[in-house]
Backbone bond lengths (Angstrom), bond angles and torsions (degrees), N, CA, C in turn:
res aa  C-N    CA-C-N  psi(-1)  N-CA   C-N-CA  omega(-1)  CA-C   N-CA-C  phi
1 X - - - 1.457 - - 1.523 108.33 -
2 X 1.322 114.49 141.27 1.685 123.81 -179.77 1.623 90.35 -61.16
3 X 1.008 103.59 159.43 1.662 109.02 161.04 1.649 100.48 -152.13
4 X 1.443 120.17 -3.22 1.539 125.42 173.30 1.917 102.98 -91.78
5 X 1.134 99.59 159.25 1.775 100.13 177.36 1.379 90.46 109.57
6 X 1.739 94.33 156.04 1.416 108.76 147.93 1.870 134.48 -31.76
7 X 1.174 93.75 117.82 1.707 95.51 174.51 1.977 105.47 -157.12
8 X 1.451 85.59 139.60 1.274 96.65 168.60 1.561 119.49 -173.15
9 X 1.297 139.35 151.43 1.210 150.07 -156.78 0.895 112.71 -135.38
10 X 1.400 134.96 133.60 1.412 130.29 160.37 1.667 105.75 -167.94
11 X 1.530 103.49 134.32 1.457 113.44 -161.89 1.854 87.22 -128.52
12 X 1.192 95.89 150.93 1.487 101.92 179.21 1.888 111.69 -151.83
13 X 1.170 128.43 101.04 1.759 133.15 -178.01 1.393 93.42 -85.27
14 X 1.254 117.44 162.92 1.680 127.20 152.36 1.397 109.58 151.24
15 X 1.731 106.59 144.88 1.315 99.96 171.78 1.929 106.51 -132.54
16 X 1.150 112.26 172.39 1.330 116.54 177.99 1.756 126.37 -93.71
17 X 1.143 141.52 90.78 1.210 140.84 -138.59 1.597 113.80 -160.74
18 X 0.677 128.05 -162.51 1.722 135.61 -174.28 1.192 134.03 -20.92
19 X 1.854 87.53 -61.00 1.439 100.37 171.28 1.813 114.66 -118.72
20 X 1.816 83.37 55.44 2.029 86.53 -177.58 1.580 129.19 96.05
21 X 1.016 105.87 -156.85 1.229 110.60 157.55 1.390 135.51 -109.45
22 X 1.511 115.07 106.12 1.124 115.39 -168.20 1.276 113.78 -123.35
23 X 1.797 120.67 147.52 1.276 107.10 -147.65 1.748 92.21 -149.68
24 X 1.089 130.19 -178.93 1.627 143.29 127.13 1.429 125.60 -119.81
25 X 1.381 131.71 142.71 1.328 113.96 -137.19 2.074 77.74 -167.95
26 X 1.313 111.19 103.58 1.527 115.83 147.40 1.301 143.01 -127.68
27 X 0.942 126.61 147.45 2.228 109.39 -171.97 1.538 83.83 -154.69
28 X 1.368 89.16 143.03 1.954 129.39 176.99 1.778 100.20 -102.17
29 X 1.213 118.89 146.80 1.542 103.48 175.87 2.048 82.76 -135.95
30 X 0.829 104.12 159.78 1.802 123.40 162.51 1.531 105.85 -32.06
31 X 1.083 121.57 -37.16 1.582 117.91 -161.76 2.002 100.23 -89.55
32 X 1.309 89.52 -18.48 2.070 95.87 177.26 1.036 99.78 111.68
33 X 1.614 138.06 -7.02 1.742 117.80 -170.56 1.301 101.13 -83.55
34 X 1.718 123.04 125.84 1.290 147.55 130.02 1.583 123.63 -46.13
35 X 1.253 125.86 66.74 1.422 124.43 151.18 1.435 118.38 -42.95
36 X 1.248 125.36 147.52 1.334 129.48 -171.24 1.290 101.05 -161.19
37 X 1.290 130.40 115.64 1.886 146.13 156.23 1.579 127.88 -118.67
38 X 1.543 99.65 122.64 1.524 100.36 -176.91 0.952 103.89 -115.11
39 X 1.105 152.69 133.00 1.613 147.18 173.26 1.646 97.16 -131.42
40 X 1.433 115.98 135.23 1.500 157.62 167.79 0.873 116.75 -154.07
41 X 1.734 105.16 120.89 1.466 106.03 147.33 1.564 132.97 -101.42
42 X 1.509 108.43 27.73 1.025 121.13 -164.91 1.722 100.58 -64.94
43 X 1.628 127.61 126.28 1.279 112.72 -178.59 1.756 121.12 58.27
44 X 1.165 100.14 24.20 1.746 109.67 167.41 1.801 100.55 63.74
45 X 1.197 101.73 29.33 1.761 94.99 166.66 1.707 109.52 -76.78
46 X 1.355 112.40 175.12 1.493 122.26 -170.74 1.126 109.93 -129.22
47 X 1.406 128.76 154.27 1.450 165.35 -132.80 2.264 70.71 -94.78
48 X 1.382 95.08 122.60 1.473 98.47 151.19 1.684 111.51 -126.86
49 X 1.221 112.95 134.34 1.237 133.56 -168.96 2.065 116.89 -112.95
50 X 1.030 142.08 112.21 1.354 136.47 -174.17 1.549 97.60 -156.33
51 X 1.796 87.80 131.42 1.567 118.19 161.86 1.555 106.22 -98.53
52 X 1.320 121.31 140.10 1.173 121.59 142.51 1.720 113.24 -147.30
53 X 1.309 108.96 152.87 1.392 123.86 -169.87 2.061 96.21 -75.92
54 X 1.280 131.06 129.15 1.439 108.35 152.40 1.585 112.60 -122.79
55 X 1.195 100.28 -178.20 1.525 106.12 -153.99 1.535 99.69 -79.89
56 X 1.526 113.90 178.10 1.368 111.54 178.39 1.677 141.82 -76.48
57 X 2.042 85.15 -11.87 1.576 100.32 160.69 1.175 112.92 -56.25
58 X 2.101 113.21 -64.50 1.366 87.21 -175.80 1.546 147.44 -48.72
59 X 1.402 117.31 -34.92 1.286 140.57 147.63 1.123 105.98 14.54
60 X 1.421 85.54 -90.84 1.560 119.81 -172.06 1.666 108.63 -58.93
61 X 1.064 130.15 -39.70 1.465 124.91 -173.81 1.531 117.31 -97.25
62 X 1.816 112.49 14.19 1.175 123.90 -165.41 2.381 74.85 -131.29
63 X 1.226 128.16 -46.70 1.710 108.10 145.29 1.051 148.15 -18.26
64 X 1.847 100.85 -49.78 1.220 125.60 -177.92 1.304 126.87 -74.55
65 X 1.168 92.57 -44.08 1.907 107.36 165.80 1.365 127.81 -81.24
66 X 1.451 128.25 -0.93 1.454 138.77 142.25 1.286 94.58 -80.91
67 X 1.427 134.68 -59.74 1.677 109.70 -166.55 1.350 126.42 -61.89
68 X 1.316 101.19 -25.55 1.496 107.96 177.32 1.352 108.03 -96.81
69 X 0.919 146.14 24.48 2.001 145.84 127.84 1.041 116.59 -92.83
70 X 1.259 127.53 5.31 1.539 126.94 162.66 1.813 108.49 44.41
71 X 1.409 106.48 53.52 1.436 121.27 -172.77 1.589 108.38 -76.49
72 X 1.433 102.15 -33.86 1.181 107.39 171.96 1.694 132.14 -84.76
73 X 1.301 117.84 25.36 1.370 135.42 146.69 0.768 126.19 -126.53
74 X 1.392 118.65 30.99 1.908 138.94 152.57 1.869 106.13 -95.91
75 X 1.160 102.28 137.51 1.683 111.73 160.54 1.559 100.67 -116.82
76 X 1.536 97.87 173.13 1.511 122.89 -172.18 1.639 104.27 -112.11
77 X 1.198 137.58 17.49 1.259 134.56 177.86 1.744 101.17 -60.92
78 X 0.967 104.19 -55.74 1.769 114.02 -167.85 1.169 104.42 -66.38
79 X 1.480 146.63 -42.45 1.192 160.75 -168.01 1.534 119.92 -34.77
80 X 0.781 151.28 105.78 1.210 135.06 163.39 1.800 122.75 -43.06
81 X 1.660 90.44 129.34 1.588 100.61 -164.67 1.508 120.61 -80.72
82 X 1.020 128.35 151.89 1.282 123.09 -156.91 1.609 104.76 -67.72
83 X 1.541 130.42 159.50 1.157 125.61 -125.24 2.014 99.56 -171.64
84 X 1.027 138.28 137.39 1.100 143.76 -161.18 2.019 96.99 -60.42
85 X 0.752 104.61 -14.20 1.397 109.69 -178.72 1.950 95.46 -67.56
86 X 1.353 123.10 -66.67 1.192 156.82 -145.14 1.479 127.42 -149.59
87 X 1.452 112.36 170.87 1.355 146.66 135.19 1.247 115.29 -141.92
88 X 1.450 105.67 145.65 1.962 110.81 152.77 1.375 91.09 -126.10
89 X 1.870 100.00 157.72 1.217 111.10 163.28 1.723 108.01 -163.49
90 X 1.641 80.83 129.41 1.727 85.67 178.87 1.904 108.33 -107.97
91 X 0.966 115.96 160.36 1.596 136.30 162.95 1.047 128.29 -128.62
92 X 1.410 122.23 122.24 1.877 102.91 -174.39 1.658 80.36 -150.99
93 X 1.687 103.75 139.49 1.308 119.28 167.40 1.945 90.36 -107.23
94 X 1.101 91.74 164.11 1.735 104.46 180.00 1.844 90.76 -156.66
95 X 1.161 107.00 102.83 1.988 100.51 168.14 1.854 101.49 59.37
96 X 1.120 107.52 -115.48 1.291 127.18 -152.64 1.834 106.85 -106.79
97 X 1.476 109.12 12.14 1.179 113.83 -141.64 1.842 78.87 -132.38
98 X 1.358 100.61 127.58 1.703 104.26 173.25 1.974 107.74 -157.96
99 X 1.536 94.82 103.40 0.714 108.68 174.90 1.806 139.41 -120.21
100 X 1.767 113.68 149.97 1.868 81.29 -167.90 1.706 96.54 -132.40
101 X 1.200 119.32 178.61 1.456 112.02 -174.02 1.568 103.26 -145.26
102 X 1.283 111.37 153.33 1.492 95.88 -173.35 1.734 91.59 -150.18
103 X 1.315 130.98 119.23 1.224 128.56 179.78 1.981 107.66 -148.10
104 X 1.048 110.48 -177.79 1.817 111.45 176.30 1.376 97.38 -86.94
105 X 1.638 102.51 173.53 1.376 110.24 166.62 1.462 137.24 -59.71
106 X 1.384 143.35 102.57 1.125 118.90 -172.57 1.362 123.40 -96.33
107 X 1.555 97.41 139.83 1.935 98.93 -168.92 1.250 101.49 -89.82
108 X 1.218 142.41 -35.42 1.256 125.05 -138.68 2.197 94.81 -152.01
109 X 1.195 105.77 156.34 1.679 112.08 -177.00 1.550 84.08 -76.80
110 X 1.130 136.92 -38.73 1.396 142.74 -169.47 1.544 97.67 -46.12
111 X 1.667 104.03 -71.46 1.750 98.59 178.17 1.653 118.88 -32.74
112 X 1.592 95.09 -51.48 1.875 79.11 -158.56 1.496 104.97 -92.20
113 X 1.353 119.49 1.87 1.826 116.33 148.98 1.485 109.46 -57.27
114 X 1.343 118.54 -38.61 1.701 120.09 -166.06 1.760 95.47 -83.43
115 X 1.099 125.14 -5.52 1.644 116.98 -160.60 1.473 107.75 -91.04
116 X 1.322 117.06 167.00 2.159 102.69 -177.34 1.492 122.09 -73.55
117 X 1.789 88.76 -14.93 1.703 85.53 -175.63 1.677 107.19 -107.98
118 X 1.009 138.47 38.31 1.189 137.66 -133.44 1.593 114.29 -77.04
119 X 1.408 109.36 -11.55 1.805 122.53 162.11 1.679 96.07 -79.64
120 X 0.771 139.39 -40.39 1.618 120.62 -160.27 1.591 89.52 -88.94
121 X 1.680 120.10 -60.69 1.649 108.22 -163.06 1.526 111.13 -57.74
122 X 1.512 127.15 -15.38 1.538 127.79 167.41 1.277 105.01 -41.27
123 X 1.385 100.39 -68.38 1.607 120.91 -174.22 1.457 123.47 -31.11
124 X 1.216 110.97 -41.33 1.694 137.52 -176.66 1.369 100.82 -95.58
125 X 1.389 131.36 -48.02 1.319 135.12 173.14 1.694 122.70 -51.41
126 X 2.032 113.93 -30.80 1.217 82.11 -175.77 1.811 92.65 -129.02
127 X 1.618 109.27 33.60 1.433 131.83 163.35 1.411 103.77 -78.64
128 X 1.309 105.50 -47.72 1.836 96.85 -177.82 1.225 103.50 -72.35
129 X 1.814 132.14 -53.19 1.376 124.05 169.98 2.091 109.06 -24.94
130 X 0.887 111.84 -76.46 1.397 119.19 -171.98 1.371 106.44 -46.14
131 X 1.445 119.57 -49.18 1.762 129.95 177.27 1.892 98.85 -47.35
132 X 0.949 97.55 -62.06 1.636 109.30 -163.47 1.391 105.77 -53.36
133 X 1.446 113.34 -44.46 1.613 114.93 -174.32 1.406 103.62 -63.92
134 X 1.691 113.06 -43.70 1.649 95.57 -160.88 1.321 101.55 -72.71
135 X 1.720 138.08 -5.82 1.316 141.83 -144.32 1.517 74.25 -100.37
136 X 0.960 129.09 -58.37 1.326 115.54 -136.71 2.036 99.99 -106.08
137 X 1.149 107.31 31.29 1.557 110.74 -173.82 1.961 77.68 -137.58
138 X 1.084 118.20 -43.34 1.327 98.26 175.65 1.594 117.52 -77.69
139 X 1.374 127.68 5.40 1.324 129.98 -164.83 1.532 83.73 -116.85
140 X 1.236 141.35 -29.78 1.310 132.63 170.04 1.247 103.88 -59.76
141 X 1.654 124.05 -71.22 1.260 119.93 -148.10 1.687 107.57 -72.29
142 X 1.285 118.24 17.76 1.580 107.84 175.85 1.338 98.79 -144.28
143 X 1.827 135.30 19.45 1.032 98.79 150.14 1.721 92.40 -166.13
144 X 1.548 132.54 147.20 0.993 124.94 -168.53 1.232 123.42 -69.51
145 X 1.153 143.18 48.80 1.547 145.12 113.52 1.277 177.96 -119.37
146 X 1.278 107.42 164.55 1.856 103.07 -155.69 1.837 114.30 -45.84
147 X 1.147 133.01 102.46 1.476 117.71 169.43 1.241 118.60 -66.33
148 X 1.649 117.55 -22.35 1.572 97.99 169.67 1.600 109.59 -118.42
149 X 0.621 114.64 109.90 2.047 131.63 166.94 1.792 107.08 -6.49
150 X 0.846 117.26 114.12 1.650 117.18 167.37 1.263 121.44 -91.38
């Protein structure tokens, strides 16, 4: 697997509503920095913000899992467009390859079975699942806090 070239990631959920704008928001760049933003104001919580550098395995095994969903021979034409409910939006360059996606929030596998493209939004649907876990298991193990609310 290349692990030289252009690369970069960045996924961003959030919608604007009650208590503001509230969002989750992470991007990987080539050099290893993990940006990470949660913003809620649900109950007067605060904007948490964390950098951390990771090593070049992860890199590579955070490569692997965009190359192997083949995200980048999916488009967003069919998608359902983002919507007072939401937005998501992912970006991922890979080498020579720069691609971006822009759709609403999805709640349920139900939605993107009901949607027109419903093989490609899977694809994106359970890429961010996988994105989110390693984001938020690598945002545990380097710094003490919860990314999802108990």
């Amino acid at each position: 697997m290349d692990t030289k070239g252009d690369f970069y990631c960045r996924y961003y959920v959030g919608h604007k509503g009650k208590f503001g704008h509230e969002f989750l928001e992470f991007e990987f760049t080539s050099s290893g920095l993990l940006r990470y933003a949660n913003n809620s104001n649900y109950k007067n919580d605060t904007m948490i913000r964390k950098e951390v550098q990771v090593s070049r395995t992860v890199l590579t095994e955070l490569r692997r899992i965009l190359e192997d969903s083949e995200i980048t021979k999916e488009n967003d034409n069919e998608w359902p467009a983002p919507d007072r409910v939401g937005r998501q939006e992912l970006e991922v360059v890979l080498g020579n390859e720069h691609i971006s996606f822009c759709t609403t929030k999805l709640g349920s596998l139900m939605q993107v079975q009901q949607s027109k493209d419903p093989d490609g939004l899977r694809v994106f649907y359970y890429l961010v699942q996988d994105l989110k876990c390693m984001v938020f298991s690598l945002i545990s193990a380097h710094f003490k806090i919860q990314p999802i609310q108990k």
